[in-house]
PAVOFI-708919 format. One record per residue (C-alpha): residue number from 1; residue in three letters; x, y, z. Coordinates in nm, 4 decimals. Layout:
N
<NUM; ALA; <X; Y; Z>>
...
***
This chain:
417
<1; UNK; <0.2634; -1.4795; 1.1529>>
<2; UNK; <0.4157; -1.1381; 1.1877>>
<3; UNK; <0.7237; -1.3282; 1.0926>>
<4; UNK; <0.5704; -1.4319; 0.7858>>
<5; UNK; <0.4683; -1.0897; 0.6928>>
<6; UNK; <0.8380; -0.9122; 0.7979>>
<7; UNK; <0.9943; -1.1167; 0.5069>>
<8; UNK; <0.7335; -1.0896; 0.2499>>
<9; UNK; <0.7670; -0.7180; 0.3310>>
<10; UNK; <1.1006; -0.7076; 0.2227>>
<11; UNK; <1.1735; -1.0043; 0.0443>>
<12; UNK; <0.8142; -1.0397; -0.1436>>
<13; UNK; <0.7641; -1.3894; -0.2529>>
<14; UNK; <1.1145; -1.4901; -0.3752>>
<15; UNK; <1.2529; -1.7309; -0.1033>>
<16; UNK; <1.5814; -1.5770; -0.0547>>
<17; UNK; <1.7228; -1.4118; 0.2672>>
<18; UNK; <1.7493; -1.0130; 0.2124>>
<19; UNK; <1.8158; -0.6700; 0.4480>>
<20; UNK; <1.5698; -0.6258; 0.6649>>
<21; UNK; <1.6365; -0.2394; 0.5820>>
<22; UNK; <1.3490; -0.0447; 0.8662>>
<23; UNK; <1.2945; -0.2073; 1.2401>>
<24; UNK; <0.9542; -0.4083; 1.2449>>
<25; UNK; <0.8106; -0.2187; 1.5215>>
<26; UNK; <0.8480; 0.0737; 1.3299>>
<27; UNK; <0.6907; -0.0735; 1.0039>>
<28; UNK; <0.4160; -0.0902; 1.2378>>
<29; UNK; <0.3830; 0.2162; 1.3430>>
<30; UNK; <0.1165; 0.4533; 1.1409>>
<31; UNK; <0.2446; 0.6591; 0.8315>>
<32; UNK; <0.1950; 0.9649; 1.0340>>
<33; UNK; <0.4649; 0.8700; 1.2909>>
<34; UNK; <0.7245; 0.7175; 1.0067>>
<35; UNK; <0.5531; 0.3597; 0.9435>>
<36; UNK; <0.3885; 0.1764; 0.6679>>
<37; UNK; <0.0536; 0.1548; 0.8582>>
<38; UNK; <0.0513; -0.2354; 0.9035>>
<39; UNK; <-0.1275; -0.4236; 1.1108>>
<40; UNK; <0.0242; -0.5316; 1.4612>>
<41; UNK; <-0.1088; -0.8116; 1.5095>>
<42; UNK; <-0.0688; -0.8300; 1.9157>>
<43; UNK; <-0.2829; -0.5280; 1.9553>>
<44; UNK; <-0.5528; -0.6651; 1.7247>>
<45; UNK; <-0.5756; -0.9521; 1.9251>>
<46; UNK; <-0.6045; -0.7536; 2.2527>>
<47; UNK; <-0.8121; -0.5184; 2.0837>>
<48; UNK; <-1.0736; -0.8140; 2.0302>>
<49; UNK; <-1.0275; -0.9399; 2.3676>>
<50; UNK; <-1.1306; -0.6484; 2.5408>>
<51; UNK; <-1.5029; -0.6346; 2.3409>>
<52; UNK; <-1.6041; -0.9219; 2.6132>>
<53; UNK; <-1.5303; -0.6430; 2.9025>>
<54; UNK; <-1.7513; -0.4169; 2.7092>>
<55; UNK; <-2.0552; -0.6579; 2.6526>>
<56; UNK; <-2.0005; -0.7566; 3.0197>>
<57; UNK; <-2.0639; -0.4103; 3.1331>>
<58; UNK; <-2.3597; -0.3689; 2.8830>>
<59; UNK; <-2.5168; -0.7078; 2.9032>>
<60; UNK; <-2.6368; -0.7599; 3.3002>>
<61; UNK; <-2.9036; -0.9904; 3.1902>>
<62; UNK; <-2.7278; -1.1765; 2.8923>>
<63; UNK; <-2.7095; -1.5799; 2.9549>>
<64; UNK; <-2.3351; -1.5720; 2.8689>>
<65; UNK; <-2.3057; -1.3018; 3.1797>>
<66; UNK; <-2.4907; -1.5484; 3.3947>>
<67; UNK; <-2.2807; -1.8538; 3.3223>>
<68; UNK; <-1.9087; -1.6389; 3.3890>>
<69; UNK; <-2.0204; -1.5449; 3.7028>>
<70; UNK; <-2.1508; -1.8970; 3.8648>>
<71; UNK; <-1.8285; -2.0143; 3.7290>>
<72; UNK; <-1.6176; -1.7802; 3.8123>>
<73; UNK; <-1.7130; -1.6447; 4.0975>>
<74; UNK; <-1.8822; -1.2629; 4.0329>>
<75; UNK; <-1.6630; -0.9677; 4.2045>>
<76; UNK; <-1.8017; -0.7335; 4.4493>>
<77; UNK; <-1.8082; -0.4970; 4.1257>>
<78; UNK; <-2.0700; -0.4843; 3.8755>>
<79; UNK; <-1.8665; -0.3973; 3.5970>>
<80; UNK; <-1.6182; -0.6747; 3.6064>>
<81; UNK; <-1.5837; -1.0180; 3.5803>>
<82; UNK; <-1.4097; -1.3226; 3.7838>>
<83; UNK; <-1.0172; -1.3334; 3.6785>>
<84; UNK; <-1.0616; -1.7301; 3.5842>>
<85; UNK; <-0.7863; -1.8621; 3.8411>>
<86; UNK; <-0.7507; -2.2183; 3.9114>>
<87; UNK; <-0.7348; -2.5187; 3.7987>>
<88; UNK; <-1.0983; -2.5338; 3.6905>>
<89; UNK; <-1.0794; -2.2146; 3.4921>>
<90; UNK; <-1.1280; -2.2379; 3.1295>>
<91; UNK; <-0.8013; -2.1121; 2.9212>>
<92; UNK; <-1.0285; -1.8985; 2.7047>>
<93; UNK; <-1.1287; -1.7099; 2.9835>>
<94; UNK; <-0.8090; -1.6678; 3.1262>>
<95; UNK; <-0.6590; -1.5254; 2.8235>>
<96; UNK; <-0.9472; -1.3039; 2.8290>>
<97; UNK; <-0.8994; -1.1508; 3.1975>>
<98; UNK; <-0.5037; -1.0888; 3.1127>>
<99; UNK; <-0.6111; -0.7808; 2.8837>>
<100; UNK; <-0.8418; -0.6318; 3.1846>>
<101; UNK; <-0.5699; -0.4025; 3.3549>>
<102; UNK; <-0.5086; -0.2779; 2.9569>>
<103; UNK; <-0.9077; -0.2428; 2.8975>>
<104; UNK; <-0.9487; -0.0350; 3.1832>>
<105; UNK; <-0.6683; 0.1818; 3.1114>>
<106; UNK; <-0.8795; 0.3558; 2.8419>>
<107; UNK; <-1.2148; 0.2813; 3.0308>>
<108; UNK; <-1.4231; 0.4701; 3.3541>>
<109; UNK; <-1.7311; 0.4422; 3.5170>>
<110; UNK; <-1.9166; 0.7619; 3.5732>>
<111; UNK; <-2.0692; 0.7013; 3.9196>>
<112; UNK; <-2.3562; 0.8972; 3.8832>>
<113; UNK; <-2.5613; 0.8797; 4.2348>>
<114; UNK; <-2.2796; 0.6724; 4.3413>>
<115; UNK; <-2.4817; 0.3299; 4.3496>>
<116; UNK; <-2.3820; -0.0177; 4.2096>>
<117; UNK; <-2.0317; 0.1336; 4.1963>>
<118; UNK; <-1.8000; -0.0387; 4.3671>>
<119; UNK; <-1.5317; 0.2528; 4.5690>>
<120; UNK; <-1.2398; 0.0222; 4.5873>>
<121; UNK; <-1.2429; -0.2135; 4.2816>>
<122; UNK; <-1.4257; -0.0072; 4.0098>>
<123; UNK; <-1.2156; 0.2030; 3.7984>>
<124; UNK; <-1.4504; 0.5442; 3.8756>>
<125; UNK; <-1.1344; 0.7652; 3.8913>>
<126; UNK; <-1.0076; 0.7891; 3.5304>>
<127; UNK; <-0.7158; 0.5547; 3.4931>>
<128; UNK; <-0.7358; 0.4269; 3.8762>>
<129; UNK; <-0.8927; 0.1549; 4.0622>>
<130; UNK; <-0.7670; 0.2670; 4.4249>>
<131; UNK; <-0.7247; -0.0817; 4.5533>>
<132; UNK; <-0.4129; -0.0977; 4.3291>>
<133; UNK; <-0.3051; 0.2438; 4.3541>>
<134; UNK; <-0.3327; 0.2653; 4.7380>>
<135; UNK; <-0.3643; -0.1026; 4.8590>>
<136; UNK; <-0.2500; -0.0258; 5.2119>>
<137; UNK; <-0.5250; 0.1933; 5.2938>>
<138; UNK; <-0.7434; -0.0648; 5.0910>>
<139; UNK; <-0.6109; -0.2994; 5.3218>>
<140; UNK; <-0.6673; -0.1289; 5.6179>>
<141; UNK; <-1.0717; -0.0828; 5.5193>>
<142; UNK; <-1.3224; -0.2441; 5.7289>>
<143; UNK; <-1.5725; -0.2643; 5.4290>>
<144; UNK; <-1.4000; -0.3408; 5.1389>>
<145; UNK; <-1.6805; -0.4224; 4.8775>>
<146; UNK; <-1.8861; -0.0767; 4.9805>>
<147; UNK; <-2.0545; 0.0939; 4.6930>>
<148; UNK; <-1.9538; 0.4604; 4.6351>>
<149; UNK; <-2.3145; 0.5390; 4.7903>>
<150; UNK; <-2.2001; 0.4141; 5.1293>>
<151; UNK; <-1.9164; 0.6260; 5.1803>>
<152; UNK; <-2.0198; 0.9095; 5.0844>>
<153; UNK; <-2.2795; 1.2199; 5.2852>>
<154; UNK; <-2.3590; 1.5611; 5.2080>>
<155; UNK; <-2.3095; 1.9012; 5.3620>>
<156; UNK; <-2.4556; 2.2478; 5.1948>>
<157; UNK; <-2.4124; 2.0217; 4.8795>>
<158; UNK; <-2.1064; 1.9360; 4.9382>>
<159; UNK; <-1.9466; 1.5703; 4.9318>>
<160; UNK; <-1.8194; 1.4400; 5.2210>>
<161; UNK; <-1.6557; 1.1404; 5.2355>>
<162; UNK; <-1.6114; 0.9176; 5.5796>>
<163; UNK; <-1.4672; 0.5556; 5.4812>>
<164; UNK; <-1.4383; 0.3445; 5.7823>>
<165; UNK; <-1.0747; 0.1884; 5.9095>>
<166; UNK; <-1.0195; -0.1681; 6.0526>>
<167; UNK; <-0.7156; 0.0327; 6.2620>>
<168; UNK; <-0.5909; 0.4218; 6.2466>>
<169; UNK; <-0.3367; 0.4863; 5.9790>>
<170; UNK; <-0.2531; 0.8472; 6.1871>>
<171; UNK; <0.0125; 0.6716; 6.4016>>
<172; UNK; <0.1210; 0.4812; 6.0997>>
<173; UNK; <0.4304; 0.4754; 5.8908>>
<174; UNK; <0.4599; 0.7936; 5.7138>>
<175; UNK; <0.3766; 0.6237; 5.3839>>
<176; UNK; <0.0633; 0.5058; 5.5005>>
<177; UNK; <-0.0417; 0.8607; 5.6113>>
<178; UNK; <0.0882; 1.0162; 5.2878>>
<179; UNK; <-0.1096; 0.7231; 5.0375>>
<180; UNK; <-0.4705; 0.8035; 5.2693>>
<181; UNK; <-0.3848; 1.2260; 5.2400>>
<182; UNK; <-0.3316; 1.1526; 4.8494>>
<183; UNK; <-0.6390; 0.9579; 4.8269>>
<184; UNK; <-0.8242; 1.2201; 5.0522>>
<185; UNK; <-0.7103; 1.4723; 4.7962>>
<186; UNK; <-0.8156; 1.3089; 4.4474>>
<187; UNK; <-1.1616; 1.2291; 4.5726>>
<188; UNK; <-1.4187; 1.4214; 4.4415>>
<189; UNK; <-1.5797; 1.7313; 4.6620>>
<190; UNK; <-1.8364; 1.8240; 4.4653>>
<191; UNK; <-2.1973; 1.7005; 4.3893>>
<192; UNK; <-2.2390; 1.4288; 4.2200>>
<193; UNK; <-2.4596; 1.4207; 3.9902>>
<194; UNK; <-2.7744; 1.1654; 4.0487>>
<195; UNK; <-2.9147; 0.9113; 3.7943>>
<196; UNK; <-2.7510; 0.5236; 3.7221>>
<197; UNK; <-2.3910; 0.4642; 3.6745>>
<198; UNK; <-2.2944; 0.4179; 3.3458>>
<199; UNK; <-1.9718; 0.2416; 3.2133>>
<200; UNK; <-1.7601; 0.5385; 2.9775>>
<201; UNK; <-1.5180; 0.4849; 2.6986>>
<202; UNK; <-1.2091; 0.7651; 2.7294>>
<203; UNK; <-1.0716; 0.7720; 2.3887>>
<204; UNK; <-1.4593; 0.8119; 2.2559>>
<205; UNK; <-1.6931; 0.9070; 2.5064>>
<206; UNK; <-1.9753; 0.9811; 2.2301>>
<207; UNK; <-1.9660; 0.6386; 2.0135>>
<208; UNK; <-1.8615; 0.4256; 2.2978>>
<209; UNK; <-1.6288; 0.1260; 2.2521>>
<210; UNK; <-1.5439; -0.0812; 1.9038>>
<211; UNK; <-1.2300; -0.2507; 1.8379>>
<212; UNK; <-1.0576; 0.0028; 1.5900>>
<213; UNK; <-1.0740; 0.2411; 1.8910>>
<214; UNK; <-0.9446; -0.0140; 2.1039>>
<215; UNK; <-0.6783; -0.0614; 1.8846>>
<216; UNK; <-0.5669; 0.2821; 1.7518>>
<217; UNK; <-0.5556; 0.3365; 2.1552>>
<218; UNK; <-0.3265; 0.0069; 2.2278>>
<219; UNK; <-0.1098; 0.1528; 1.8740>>
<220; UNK; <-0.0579; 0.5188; 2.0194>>
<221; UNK; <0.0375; 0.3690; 2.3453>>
<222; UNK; <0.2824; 0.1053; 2.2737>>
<223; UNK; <0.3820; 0.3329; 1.9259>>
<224; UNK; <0.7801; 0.4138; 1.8230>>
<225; UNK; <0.8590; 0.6425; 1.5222>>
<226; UNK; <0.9263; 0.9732; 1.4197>>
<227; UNK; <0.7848; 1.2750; 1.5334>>
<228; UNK; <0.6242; 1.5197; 1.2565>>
<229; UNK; <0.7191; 1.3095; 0.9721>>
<230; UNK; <0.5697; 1.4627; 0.6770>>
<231; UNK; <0.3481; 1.1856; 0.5816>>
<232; UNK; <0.1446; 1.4160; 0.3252>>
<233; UNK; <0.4368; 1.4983; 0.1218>>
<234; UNK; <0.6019; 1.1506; 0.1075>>
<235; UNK; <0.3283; 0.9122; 0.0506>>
<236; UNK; <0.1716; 1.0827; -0.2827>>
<237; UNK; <-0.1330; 0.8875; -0.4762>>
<238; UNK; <-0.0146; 1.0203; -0.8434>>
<239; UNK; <0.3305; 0.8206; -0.7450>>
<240; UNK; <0.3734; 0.4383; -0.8282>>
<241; UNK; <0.4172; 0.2504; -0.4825>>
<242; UNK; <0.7561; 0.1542; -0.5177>>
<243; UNK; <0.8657; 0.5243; -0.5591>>
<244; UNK; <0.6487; 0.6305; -0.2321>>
<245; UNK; <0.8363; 0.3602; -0.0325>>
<246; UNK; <1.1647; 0.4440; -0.1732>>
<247; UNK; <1.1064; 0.7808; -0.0486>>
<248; UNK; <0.9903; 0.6675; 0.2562>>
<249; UNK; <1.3189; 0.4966; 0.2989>>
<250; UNK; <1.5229; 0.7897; 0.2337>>
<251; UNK; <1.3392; 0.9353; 0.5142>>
<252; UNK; <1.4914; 0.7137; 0.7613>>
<253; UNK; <1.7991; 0.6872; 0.5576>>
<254; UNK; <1.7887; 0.3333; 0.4546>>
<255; UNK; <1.8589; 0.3164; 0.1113>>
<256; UNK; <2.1916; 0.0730; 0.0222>>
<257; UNK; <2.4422; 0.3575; -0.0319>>
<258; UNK; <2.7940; 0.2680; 0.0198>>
<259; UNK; <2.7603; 0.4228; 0.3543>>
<260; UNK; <2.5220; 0.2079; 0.4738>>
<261; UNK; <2.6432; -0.1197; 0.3437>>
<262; UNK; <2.9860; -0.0526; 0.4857>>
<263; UNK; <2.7291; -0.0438; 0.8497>>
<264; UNK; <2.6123; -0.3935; 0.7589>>
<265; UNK; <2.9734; -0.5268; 0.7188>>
<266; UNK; <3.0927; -0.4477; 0.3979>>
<267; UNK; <3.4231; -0.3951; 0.2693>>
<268; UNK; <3.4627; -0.1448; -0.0320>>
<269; UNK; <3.6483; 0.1735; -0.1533>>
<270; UNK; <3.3426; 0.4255; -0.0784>>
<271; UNK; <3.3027; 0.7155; -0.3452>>
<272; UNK; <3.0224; 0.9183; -0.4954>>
<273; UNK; <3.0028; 0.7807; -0.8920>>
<274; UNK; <2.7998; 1.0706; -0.9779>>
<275; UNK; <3.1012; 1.3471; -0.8733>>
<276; UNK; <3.3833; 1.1081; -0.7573>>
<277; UNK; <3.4554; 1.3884; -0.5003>>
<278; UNK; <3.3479; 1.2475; -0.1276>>
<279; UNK; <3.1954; 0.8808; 0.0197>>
<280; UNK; <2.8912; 0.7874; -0.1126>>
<281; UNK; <2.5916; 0.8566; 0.1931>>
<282; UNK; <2.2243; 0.9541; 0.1334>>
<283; UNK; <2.2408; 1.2689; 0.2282>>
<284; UNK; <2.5822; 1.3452; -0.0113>>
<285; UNK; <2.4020; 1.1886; -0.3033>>
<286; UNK; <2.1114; 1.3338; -0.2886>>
<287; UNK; <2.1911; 1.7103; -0.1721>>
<288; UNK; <2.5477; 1.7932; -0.1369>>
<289; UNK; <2.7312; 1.6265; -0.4589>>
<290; UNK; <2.7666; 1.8560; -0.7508>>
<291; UNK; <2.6338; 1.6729; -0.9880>>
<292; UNK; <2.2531; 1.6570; -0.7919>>
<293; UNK; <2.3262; 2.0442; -0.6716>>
<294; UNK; <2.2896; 2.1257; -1.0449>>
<295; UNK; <1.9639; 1.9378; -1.0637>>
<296; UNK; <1.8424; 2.1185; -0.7596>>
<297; UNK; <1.9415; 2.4468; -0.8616>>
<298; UNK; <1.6917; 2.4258; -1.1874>>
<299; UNK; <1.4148; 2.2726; -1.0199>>
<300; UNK; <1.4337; 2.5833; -0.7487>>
<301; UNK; <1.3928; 2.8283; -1.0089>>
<302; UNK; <1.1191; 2.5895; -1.2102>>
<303; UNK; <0.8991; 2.5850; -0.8575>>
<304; UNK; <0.9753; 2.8810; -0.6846>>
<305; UNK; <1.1884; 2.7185; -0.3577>>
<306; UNK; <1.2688; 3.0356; -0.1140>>
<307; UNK; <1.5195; 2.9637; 0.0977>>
<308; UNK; <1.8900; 2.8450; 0.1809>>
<309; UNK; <1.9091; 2.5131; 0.0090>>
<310; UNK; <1.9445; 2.2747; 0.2798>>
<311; UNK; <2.2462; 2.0072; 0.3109>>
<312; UNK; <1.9824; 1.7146; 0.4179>>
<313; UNK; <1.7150; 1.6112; 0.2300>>
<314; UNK; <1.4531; 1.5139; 0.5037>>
<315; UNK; <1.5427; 1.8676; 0.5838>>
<316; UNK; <1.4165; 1.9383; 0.2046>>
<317; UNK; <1.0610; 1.7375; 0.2445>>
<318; UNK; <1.0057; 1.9107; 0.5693>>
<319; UNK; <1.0386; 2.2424; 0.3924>>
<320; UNK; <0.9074; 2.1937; 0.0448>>
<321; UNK; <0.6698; 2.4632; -0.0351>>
<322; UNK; <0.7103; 2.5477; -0.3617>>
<323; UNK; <0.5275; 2.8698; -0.4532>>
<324; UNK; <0.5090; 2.8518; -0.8280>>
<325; UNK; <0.3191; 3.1685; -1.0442>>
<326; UNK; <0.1042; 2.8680; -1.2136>>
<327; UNK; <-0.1977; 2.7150; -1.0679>>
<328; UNK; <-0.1609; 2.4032; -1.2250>>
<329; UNK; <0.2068; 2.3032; -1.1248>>
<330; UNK; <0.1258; 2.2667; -0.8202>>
<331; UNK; <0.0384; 1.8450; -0.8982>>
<332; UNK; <0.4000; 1.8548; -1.0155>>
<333; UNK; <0.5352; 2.0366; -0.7673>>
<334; UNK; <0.3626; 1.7641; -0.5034>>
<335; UNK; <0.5792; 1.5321; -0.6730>>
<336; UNK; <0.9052; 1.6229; -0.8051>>
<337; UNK; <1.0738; 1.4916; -0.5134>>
<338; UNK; <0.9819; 1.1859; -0.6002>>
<339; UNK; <1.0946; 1.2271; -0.9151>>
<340; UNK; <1.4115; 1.3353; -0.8883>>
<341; UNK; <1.5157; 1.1308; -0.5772>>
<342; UNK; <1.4329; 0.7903; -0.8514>>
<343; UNK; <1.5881; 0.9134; -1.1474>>
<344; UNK; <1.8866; 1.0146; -0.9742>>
<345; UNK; <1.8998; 0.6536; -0.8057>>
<346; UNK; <1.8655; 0.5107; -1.1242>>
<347; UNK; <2.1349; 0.7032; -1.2345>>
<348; UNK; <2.3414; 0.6209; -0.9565>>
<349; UNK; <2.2816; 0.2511; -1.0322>>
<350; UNK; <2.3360; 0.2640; -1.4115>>
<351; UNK; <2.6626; 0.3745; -1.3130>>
<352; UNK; <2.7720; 0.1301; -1.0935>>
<353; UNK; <2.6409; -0.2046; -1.2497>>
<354; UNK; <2.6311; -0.1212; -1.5826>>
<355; UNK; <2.8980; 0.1493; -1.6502>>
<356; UNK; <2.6313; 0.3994; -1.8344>>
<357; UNK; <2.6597; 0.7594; -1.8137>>
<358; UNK; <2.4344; 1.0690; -1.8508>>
<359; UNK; <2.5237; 1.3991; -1.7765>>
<360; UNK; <2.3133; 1.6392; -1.5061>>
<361; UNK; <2.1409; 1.7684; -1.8026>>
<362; UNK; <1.9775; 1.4299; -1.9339>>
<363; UNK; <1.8912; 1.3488; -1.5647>>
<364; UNK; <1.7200; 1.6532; -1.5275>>
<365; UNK; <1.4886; 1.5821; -1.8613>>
<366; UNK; <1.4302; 1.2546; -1.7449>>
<367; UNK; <1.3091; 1.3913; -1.4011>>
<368; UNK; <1.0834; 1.6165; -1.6092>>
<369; UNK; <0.9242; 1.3661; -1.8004>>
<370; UNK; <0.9004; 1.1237; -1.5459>>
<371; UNK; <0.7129; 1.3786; -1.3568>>
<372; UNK; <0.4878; 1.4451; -1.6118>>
<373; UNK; <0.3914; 1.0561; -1.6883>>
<374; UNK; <0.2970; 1.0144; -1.3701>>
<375; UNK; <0.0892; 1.3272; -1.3112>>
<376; UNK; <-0.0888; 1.2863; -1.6674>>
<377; UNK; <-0.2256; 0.9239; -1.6092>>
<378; UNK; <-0.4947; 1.1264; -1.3422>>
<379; UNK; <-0.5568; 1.4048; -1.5989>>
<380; UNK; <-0.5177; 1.7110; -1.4403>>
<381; UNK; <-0.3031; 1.8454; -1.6584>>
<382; UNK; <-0.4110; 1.9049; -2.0454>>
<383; UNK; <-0.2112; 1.8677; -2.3767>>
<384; UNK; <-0.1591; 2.2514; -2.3715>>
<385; UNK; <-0.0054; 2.2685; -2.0299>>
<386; UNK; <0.1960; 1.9293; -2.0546>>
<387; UNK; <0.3330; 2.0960; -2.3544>>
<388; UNK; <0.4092; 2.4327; -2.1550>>
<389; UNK; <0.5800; 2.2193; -1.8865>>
<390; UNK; <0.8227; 2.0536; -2.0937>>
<391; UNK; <0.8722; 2.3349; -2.2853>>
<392; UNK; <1.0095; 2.5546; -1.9504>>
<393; UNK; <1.2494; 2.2609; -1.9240>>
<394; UNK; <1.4094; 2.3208; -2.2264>>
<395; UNK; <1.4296; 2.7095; -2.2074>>
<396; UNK; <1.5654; 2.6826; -1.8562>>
<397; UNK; <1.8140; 2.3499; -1.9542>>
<398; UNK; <1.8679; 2.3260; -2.3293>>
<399; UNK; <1.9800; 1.9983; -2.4174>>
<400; UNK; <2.2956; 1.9793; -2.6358>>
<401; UNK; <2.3416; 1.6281; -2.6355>>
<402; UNK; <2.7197; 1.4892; -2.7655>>
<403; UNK; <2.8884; 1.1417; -2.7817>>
<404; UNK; <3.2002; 1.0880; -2.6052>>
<405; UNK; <3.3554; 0.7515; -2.7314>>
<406; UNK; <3.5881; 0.7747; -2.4750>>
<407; UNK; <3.3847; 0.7088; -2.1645>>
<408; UNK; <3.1200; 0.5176; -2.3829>>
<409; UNK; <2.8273; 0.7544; -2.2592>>
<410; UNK; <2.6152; 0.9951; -2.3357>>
<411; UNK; <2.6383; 1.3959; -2.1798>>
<412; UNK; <2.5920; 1.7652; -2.2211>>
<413; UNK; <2.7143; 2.0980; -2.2318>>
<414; UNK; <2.5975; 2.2758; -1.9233>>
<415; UNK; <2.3627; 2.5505; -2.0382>>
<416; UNK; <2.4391; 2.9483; -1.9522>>
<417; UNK; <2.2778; 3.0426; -1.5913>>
***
């Protein structure tokens, strides 16, 4: 399935093999860690797997409860089920019990008085059931199905806790003494508190468990990506789709420049066709060629960008706060990025599959009106100010447009700044 949607991701419905540009797992991951926020399947699955240990917990009485434990054979623990082992076991229940260790990862039982909880196979210390964290001293019990209750007595309100041995651990390997002075250690000394046990989900103690916990839990676990990738600025709702994901794949550098088709085996005679000064890479066409400096350089002074201009542009996202003197640029200023980072692909690709030219200037118009189509369709912006916008393009890039018959395209004198 997650096959399936991998190549519809990247390939849509056309049935014809294409670069698989951004590692699945990352896809997967959420758009604030890098990702596209798609569904992972596996931890959907787990995450509905793991309801039945919930509703087993919650439902003592229930006649499903019932029928898993005369099956199954009902643990000394009342929050937890038979594992299903055998060869009479049903294969739905066995694919159930594989998720338990991961369900009680994010789950704890408050032990309240102490009663009905199970010391050695409940998980009552957060993230630990002791009989797997220290399964030589749980081997070494003499009562290992004792509730919390037995083990425990009081002193001036104090907890103390006497857990009887089958043999002394004190002449014992020095392992053995070291796992019974850890446990010793994480046990609880104080009071605890009276009243029933009750069965506690970690990542939302309040609401309890449901399956989008479950799996934004298993997703943050398992989870690869970027740290503080600047989600808000890339993925912008006045931009069409295909420009947010375009962007998005700048981010991780992705896009099929020269220098990343000559990584996927390649042959050709790299160069920048917007200067024809350096090899074509992301970061050269976008920031440090001349011919996208110039574009920068007028779009700083349009929005107000303080600051060294940087030679990377995920360095640019991560520090684009333009501070413009008019309230209502700031909807363009969201999204000029976007803007220019298309047209100037476009430009890049009229170049080399279809031999047309335009000079900075034109590109930088284009960027401006692009901008503005895009911001207009959610109408923030009013006739008067669209005007006003268009107009500061002009006055800060007059267009002097000339034919050259020579190169068969279309250009500009650069304008006095």
């Amino acid at each position: 399935m997650e096959r399936l949607e991998c190549r519809f991701i990247w390939a849509g419905v056309q049935d014809k093999s294409t670069y698989h540009l951004v590692r699945w797992d990352v896809c997967k991951s959420t758009k604030e860690r890098g990702g596209l926020g798609i569904l992972d399947l596996g931890c959907m699955n787990s995450a509905l797997l793991c309801k039945w240990f919930w509703k087993y917990a919650l439902e003592p009485s229930s006649w499903w409860r019932n029928l898993i434990d005369v099956k199954y054979l009902r643990t000394s623990s009342e929050w937890r089920a038979g594992n299903g082992v055998g060869p009479i076991g049903c294969s739905i229940w066995r694919c159930i019990m594989k998720e338990e260790n991961m369900f009680w990862k994010f789950a704890s039982v408050s032990p309240g008085g102490g009663a009905w909880v199970s010391f050695w196979n409940d998980c009552w210390i957060p993230g630990k059931m002791l009989k797997d964290s220290y399964p030589r001293v749980a081997a070494a019990s003499s009562n290992r199905d004792a509730w919390v209750s037995d083990l425990i007595s009081f002193d001036n309100e104090r907890v103390v806790w006497d857990f009887p041995l089958m043999y002394s651990l004190r002449g014992g390997a020095d392992r053995e003494r070291n796992d019974l002075l850890n446990l010793l250690s994480l046990l609880p000394h104080d009071l605890i508190n009276a009243g029933p046990a009750k069965l506690i989900w970690n990542p939302s103690p309040k609401d309890g468990f449901s399956v989008n916990s479950m799996y934004r839990a298993l997703i943050h676990d398992r989870m690869v990506g970027l740290d503080n990738f600047p989600f808000k600025v890339v993925w912008q709702p006045h931009v069409p789709s295909k420009v947010n994901a375009f962007l998005w794949l700048i981010m991780h550098r992705r896009i099929l420049t020269h220098e990343n088709l000559k990584r996927r085996g390649w042959s050709l005679a790299s160069r920048c066709v917007l200067c024809e000064e350096a090899e074509e890479s992301t970061n050269h066409l976008l920031c440090q060629c001349r011919y996208s400096s110039s574009i920068w350089c007028l779009l700083q002074q349009l929005f107000g960008f303080l600051g060294p201009f940087p030679d990377c542009f995920a360095s640019i996202i991560h520090c684009w706060s333009p501070r413009s003197q008019l309230p209502w640029m700031s909807s363009l200023a969201a999204c000029i990025l976007h803007a220019f980072a298309w047209e100037l692909w476009k430009e890049r690709n009229n170049r080399s599959f279809h031999d047309k030219r335009c000079g900075w200037q034109v590109v930088f118009h284009k960027t401006c009106r692009t901008l503005l189509s895009w911001v207009r369709v959610t109408g923030t912006l009013s006739d008067s100010q669209s005007a006003e916008w268009l107009s500061l393009g002009h006055i800060l890039c007059p267009l002097q447009i000339r034919s050259d018959s020579r190169m068969g395209a279309t250009s500009s004198s650069p304008p006095d700044l």
